[in-house]
C-alpha positions in Angstrom: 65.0 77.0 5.2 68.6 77.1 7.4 70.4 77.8 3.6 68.0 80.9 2.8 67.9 82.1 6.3 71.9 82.1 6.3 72.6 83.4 2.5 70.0 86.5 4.1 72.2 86.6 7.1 75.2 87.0 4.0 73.2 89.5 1.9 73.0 91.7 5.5 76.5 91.4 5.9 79.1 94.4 5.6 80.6 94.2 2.0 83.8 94.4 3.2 83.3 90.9 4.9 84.4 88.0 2.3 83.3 85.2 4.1 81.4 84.3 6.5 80.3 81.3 8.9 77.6 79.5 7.9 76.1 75.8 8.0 76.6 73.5 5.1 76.5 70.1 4.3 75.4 69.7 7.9 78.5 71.2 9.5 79.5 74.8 10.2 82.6 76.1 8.3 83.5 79.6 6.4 81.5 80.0 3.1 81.7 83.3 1.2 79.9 86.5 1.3 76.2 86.4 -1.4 75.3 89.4 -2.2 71.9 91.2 -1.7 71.6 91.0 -5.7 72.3 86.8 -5.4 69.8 86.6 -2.5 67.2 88.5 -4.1 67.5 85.9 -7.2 68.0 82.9 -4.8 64.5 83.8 -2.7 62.9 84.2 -6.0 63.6 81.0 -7.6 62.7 79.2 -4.9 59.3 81.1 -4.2 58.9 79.1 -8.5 60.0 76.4 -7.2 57.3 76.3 -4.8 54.7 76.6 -6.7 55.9 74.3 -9.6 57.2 76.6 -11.9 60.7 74.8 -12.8 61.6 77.3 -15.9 61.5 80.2 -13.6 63.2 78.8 -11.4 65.9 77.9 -13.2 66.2 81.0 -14.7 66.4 82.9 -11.5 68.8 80.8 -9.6 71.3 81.1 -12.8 70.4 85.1 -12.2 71.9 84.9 -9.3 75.0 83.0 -10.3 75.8 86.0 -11.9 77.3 87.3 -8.8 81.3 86.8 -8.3 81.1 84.5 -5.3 80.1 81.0 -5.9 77.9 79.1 -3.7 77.4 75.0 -3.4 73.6 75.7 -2.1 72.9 78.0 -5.6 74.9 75.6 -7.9 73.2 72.3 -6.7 69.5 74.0 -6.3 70.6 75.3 -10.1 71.2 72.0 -11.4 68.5 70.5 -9.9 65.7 73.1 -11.4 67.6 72.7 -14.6 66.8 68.8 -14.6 62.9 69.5 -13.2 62.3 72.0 -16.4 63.2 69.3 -18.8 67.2 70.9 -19.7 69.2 67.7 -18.4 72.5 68.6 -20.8 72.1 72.1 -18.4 71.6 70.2 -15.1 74.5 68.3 -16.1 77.1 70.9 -17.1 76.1 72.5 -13.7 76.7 69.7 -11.8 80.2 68.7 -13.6 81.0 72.4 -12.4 79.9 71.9 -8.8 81.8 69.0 -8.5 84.9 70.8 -9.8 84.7 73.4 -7.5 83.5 71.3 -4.6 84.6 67.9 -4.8 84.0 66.4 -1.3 80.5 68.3 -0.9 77.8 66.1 0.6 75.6 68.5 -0.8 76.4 68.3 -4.5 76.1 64.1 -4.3 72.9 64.7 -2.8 71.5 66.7 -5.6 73.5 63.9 -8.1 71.2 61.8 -6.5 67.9 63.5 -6.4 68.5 64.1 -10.0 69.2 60.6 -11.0 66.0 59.5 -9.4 64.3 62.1 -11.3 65.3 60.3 -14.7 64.5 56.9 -12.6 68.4 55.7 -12.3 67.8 54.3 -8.6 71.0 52.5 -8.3 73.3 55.3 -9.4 71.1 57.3 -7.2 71.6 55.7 -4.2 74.6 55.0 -4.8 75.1 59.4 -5.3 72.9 59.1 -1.3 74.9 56.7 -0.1 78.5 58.6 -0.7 76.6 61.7 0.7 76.1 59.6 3.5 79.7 59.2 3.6 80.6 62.4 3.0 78.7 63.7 6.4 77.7 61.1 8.3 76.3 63.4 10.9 73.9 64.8 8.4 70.1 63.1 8.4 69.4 65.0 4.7 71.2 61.8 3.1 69.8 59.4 5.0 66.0 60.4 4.5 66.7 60.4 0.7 67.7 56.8 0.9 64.6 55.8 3.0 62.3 57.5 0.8 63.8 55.8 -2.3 63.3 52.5 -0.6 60.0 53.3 0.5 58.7 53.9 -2.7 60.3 51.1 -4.1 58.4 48.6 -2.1 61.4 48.0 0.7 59.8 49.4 3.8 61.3 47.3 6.5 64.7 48.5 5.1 63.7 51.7 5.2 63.0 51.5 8.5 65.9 49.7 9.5 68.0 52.2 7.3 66.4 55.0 10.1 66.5 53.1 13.2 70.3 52.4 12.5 70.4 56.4 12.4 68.4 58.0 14.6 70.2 55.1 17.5 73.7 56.3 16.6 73.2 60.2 16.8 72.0 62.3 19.8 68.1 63.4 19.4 68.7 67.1 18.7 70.7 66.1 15.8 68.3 63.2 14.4 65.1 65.3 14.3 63.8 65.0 11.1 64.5 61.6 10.6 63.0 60.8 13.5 59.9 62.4 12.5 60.1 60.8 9.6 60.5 57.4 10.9 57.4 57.5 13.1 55.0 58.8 10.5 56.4 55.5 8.2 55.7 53.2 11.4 52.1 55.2 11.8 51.3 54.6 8.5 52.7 51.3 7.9 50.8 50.3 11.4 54.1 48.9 13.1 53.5 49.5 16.5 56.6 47.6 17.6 59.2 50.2 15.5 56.7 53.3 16.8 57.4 52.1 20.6 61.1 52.0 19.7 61.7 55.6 18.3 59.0 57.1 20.7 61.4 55.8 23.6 63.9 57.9 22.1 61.9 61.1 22.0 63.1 63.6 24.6 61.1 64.2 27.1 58.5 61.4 26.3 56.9 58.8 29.3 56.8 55.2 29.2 52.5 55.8 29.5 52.5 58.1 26.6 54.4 55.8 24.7 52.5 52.9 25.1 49.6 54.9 24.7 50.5 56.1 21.1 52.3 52.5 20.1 48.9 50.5 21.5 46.7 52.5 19.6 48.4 52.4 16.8 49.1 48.0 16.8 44.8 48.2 17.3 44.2 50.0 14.4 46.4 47.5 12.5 44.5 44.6 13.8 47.1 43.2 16.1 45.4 43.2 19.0 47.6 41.2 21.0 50.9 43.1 20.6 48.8 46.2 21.7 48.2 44.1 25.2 51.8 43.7 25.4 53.2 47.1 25.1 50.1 48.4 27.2 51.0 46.1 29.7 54.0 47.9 31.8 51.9 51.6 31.4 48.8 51.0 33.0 48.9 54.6 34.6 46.3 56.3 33.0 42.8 55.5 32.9 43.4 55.7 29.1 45.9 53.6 29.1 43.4 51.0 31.0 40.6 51.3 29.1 43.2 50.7 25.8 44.5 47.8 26.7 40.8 46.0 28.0 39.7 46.9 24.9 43.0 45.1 23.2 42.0 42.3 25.4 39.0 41.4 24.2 40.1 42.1 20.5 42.8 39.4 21.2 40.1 36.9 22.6 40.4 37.5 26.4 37.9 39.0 27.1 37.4 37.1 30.4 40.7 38.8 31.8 39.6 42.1 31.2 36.0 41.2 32.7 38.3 40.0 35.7 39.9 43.1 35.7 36.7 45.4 35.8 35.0 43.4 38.9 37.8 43.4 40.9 39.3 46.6 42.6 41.9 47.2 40.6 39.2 48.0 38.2 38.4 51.1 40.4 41.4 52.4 38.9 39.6 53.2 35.1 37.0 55.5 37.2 33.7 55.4 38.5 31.3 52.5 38.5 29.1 53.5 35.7 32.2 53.5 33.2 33.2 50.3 34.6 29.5 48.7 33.9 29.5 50.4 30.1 32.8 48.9 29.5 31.4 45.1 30.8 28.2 45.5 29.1 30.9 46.2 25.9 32.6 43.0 26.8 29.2 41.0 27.2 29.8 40.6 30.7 26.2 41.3 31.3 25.6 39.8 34.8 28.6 41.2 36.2 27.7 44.6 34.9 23.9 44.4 36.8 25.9 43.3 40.1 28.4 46.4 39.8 25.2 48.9 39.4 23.1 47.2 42.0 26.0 48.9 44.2 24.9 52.0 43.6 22.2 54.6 44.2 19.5 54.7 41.2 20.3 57.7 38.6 19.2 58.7 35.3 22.6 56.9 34.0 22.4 54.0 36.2 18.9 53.2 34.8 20.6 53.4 31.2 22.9 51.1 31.8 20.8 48.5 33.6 18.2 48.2 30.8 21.0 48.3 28.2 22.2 44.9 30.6 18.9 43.8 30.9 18.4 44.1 27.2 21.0 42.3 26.5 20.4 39.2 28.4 16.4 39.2 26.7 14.3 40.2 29.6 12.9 42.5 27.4 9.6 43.2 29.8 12.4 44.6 32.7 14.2 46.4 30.1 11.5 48.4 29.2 10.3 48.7 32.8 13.8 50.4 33.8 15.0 52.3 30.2 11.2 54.0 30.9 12.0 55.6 33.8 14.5 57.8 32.1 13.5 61.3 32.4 13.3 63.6 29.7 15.8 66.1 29.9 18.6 63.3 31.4 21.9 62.8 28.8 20.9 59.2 28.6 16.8 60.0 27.2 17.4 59.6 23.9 19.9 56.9 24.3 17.5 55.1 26.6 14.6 55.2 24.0 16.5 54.2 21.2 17.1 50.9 23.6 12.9 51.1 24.8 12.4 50.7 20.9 14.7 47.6 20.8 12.5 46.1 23.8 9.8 46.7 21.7 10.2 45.2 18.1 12.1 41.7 19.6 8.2 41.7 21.7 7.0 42.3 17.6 5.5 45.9 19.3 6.5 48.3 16.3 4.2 50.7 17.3 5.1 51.1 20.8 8.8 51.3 19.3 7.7 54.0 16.9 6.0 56.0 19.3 9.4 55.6 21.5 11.2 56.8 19.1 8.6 59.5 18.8 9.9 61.0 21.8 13.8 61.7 21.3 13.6 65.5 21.2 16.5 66.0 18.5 15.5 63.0 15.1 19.2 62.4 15.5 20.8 60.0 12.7 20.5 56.8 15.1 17.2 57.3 16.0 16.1 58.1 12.0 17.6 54.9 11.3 15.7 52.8 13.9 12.7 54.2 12.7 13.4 54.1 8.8 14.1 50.0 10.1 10.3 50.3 11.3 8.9 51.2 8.1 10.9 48.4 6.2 9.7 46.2 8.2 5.9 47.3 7.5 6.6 47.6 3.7 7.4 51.2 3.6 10.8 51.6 2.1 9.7 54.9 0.7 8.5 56.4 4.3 11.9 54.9 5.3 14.2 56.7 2.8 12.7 59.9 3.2 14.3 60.0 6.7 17.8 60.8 5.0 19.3 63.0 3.2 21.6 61.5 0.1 23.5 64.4 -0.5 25.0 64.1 2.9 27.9 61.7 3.1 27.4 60.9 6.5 23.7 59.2 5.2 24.5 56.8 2.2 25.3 54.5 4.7 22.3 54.3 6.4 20.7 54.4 2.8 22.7 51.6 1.9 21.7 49.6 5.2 17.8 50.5 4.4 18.0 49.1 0.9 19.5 46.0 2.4 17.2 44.6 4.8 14.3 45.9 2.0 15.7 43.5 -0.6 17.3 46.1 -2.5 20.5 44.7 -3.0 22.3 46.1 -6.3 21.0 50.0 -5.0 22.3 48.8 -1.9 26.1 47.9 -3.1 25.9 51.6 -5.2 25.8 53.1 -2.1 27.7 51.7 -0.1 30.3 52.8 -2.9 29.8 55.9 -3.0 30.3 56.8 1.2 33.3 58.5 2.0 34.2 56.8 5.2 36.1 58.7 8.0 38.0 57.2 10.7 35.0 57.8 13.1 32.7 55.7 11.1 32.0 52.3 12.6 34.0 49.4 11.3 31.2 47.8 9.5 30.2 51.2 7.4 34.2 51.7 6.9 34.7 47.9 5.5 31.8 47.4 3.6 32.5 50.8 1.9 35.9 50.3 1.0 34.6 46.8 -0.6 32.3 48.4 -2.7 34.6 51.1 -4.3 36.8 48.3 -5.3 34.2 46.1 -6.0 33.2 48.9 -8.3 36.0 49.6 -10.1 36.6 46.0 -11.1 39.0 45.5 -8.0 36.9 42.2 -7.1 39.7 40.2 -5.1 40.5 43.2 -3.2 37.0 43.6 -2.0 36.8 40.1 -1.4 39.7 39.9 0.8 38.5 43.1 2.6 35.1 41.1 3.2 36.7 37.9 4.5 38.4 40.1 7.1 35.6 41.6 8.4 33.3 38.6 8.4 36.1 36.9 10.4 36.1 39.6 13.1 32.4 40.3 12.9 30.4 36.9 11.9 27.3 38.2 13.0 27.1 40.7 10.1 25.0 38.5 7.9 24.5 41.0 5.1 28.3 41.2 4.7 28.2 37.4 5.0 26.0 37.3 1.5 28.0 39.9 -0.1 31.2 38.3 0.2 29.6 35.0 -1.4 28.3 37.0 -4.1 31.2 38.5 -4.8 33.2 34.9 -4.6 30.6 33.7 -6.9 30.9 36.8 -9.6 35.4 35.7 -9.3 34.4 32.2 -10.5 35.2 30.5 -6.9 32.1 28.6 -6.8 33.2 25.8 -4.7 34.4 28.6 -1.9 31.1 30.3 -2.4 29.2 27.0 -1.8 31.1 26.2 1.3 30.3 29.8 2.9 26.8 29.7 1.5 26.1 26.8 3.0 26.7 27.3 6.5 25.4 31.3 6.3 22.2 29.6 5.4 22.1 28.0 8.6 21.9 31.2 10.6 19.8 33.6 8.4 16.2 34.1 9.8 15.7 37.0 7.2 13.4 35.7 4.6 14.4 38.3 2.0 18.4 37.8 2.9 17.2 33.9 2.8 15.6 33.9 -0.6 18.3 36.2 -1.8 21.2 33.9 -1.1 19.5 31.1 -2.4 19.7 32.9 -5.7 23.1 33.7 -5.7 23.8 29.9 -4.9 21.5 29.0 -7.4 23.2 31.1 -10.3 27.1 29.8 -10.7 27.4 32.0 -13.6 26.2 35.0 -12.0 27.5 38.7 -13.0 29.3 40.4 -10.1 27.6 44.0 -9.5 
């Protein structure tokens, strides 16, 4: 965009004027005068270029070398379009002239090397990046082509480093783009540790936003505990609090953050009632009830203390509190949805359906607890009527239903055909992404996706039986055995039960 903005700065120019300043190869020096007729052709070809169209490209950018003043930006862009539209003798001829008329152009061994990766030479072409690199050291264009080569060549941490060596040498304002580019490869790549180190460099950034970013960034990577360390030093924010507790009990300390929410540095997240919903997240159940009993009875207080009561299985005071939950209050529907789960542990479906009854709005959580009901009573058909299949946000909760009625191949189907968004809950996202693969013949990775999630969520039973069927359909029977045996310790579902006992039963099962 600088090249077209300053050849239309040229085509404005007074024809008298034979050169002019300009910036290229990443440094300002004189350059001569294009003409309106050059510029026109120069626009043109790359509004083709744009959109793919290679030939006509080509064909206008050697329009515009028509004009008596050379340029290195229209020869190399020439050359280049030449190679993408299949005439490589052309691309080459145009670069043995650009290199003739500009030998020591870091722009002209940049295109040698973008061109050499396009016929797949990726020695010579980083070697073509590398003398670029040379050739204008100042210049991030070069440096970004050899991190993307490496990149897509499997060599990411020397990509990285390639970057970091950079964007450390070189003043912000000049290191921009690779900057950029860096921190969307750490983002991607989930390395929180290389994030926090280029963040720090970012003008104008704080240590708390930093953190913030790097933390979240190491959690959705699964490393947990580097999360708690660079959250540690920023604990500014309530965000930043909330972040790192979280990271603590994803490392296993949950303890230490249930410390930190009953003490008063815990006053420092907000007010009591977020402090409860976080301890009630951490199982801290007892402490949560203490913290609430501090304060005046409220829609939300009531909420939260048969959500704890709940929890601990004094089901008969849970349902005495959650009840008193007006209609009307943000917590109602909440609060029935956790009336109904008093209910059906006391085997009372029909005080949970009519519970359920209630919630003004048949919102998707509350359709699925009562789609649960039905199951339970036999009526998988009442059950799938709830949902919608056409709606992605549904198949999961299809899926689900199918499960718990037995239903196990329609249940895997599903599963693979959800689209799972960021916002879905863990569970939906990995047992979704296992069933694509498992799908498409990808087995092992589904497996390994599965052995992951069991690890981090044991109590998922279903996911438990999946995985060993899907170790069992791979032909790792002994494996299978071993994590049959001790799910079928902790299964009280009679259909999950009977089901697992088939899969254990059948060594030469077929995967689904």
């Amino acid at each position: 965009m600088g090249s077209i903005f300053l050849l239309g700065v040229a085509a404005c120019a007074s024809p008298s004027v034979r050169t002019i300043p300009r910036v290229v190869d990443g440094q300002v020096e004189q350059g001569p005068f294009v003409s309106p007729y050059a510029y026109e052709w120069f626009i043109e070809g790359e509004l083709s270029a744009a959109k793919g169209q290679h030939a006509q490209a080509a064909m206008a950018f050697e329009a515009a070398t028509a004009a008596p003043a050379a340029d290195v930006v229209l020869v190399t862009r020439l050359a280049e379009e030449f190679e993408l539209s299949g005439a490589s003798r052309r691309a080459d001829r145009t670069l043995t002239l650009a290199r003739r008329v500009y030998p020591e152009s870091v722009r002209v061994a940049l295109s040698e090397g973008h061109i050499q990766r396009y016929r797949g030479h990726d020695d010579t072409a980083l070697s073509s990046y590398a003398r670029a690199h040379r050739l204008a050291p100042a210049w991030d264009a070069p440096v970004v082509a050899i991190a993307d080569m490496l990149v897509g060549a499997g060599h990411t941490q020397r990509a990285k480093a390639v970057l970091l060596e950079y964007v450390h040498t070189l003043p912000a304002a000049r290191s921009e783009h690779a900057r950029n580019v860096l921190t969307e490869l750490a983002r991607r790549t989930g390395d929180a540790e290389t994030l926090a180190e280029v963040l720090a460099l970012e003008p104008g950034s704080s240590p708390t936003e930093r953190a913030y970013v790097a933390g979240s960034v190491a959690l959705r990577a699964g490393e947990p505990s580097l999360a708690v360390r660079l959250l540690e030093p920023a604990l500014g924010t309530p965000e930043n609090i909330a972040l790192w507790l979280r990271a603590l009990v994803d490392s296993g300390d949950p303890q230490r953050a249930a410390a930190f929410l009953a003490t008063s540095d815990g006053e420092r997240l907000g007010g009591v009632h977020d402090r409860a919903d976080l301890l009630l997240e951490l199982g801290e159940t007892d402490a949560a009830l203490r913290l609430l009993e501090t304060v005046e009875s409220s829609p939300r207080v009531d909420y939260s203390k048969g959500r704890a009561l709940l929890a601990r299985g004094d089901y008969i005071d849970a349902a005495a509190v959650l009840a008193d939950v007006p209609l009307g209050a943000a917590s109602f529907e909440a609060s029935r949805l956790a009336f109904a789960e008093c209910s059906i542990s006391q085997e009372r479906h029909g005080a949970a359906a009519e519970a359920l009854s209630q919630a003004p709005h048949g919102s998707l959580p509350v359709r699925q607890m009562l789609a649960e009901i039905y199951v339970y009573e036999g009526n998988l058909r009442a059950g799938l009527k709830l949902f919608n299949p056409k709606r992605a946000a549904e198949r999961a909760a299809i899926a689900s239903l199918f499960e718990r009625a037995g239903r196990f191949e329609e249940a895997a189907a599903y599963y693979a055909h959800v689209k799972a968004q960021a916002s879905d809950a863990p569970r939906v996202r990995a047992r979704a992404s296992a069933e694509q693969l498992a799908s498409h013949g990808h087995s092992r990775s589904a497996i390994a996706i599965l052995e992951q999630w069991t690890a981090v969520a044991p109590d998922d039973l279903y996911a438990r039986v999946r995985l060993i069927e899907l170790l069992q359909a791979d032909n790792r029977a002994d494996e299978a055995e071993r994590r049959g045996r001790r799910t079928l310790e902790v299964i009280d579902d009679p259909v999950l039960l009977a089901h697992l006992i088939d899969v254990l039963e059948s060594p030469g099962a077929e995967g689904e």
